[in-house]
N, C-alpha and C positions, 0 to 999 in steps of 0.2 A: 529370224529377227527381221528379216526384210520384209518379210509377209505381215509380221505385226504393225511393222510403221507404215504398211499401203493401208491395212486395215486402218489403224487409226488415223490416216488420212484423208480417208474414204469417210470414214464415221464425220472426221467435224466438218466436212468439205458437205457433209447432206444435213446436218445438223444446219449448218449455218446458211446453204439454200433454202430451207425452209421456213428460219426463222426471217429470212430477208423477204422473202415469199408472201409471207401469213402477216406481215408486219403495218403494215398502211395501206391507203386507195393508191391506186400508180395513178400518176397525173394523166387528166383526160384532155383532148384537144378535139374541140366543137365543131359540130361538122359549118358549113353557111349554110344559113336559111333557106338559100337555093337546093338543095342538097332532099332530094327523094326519099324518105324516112322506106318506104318500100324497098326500092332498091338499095339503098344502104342493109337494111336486114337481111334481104337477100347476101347482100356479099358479106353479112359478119355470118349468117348459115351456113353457107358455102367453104368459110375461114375457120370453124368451127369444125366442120367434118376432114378438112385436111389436118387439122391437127388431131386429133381422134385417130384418123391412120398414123400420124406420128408418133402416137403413144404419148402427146401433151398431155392428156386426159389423166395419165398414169405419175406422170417425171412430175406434174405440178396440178393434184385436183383440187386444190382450193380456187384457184386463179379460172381453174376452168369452166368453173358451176359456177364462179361469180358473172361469167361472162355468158353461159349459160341462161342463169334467171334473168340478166338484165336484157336479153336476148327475147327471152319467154314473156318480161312487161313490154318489151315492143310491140311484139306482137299481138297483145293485147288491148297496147294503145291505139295501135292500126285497126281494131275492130271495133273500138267503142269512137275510134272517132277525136283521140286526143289531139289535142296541140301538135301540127308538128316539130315545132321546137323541143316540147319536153320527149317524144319521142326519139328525134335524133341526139337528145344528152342522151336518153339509154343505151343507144345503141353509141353512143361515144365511149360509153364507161365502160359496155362490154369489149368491145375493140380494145379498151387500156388494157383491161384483164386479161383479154385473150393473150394482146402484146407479151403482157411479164408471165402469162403460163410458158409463150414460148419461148424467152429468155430463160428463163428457171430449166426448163425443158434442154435445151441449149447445151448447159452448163452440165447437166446431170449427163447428159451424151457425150460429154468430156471427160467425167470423172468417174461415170461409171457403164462404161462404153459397154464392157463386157457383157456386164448386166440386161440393158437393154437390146444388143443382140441376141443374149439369150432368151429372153422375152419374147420377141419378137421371132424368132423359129420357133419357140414351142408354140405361139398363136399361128403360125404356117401352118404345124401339125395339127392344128383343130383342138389343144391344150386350153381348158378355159379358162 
């Protein structure tokens, strides 16, 4: 009996990460104009790959690849030369994304701790 009520606790506890997750834009906060659209990318790359070893990429991939592509028009924009204003909104937005992948992320290491330890040794064992 006890195993069914962790179960189902487990179930609405990842139900309702997800649905909070996939649900709206998380609010973005602008970088100043002074602000290196280069080096900014650089450091959401950088934040990008440490969550990847976390297994964010896994605990919340919606939030990840949003943060991801908006990552991917940065650097796009830094090649053709855009604005750097509208380039640091991208990399703001991905930053917001990345933030609530690893809130979501977070959360899911609390409730499904197990889980993710076991994940994480079978990826030690070279398990794809």
């Amino acid at each position: 009996m006890k195993s069914i009520r962790s179960f189902l606790a487990l179930t609405l506890t990842t139900v309702s990460l997800f649905t909070v997750a996939c649900s709206s834009v998380p609010p973005v906060t602008e970088f100043p104009e002074t602000a290196s659209p280069s080096e900014e990318a650089k450091n959401l790359d950088r934040d990008l790959g440490a969550a990847m070893a976390a297994q964010v990429n896994v605990l919340s991939p919606n939030n990840y690849k949003e943060a991801q592509y908006a990552l991917n028009d940065a650097h796009s924009g830094i090649e053709r030369n855009h604005k750097p204003k509208d380039i640091l909104h991208r990399i703001a937005e991905g930053r917001a994304y990345l933030n609530r992948a690893n809130e979501v992320a977070a959360l899911a290491h609390q409730n499904m701790e197990e889980v993710v330890t076991a994940r994480q040794k079978a990826l030690e064992a070279g398990a794809p």
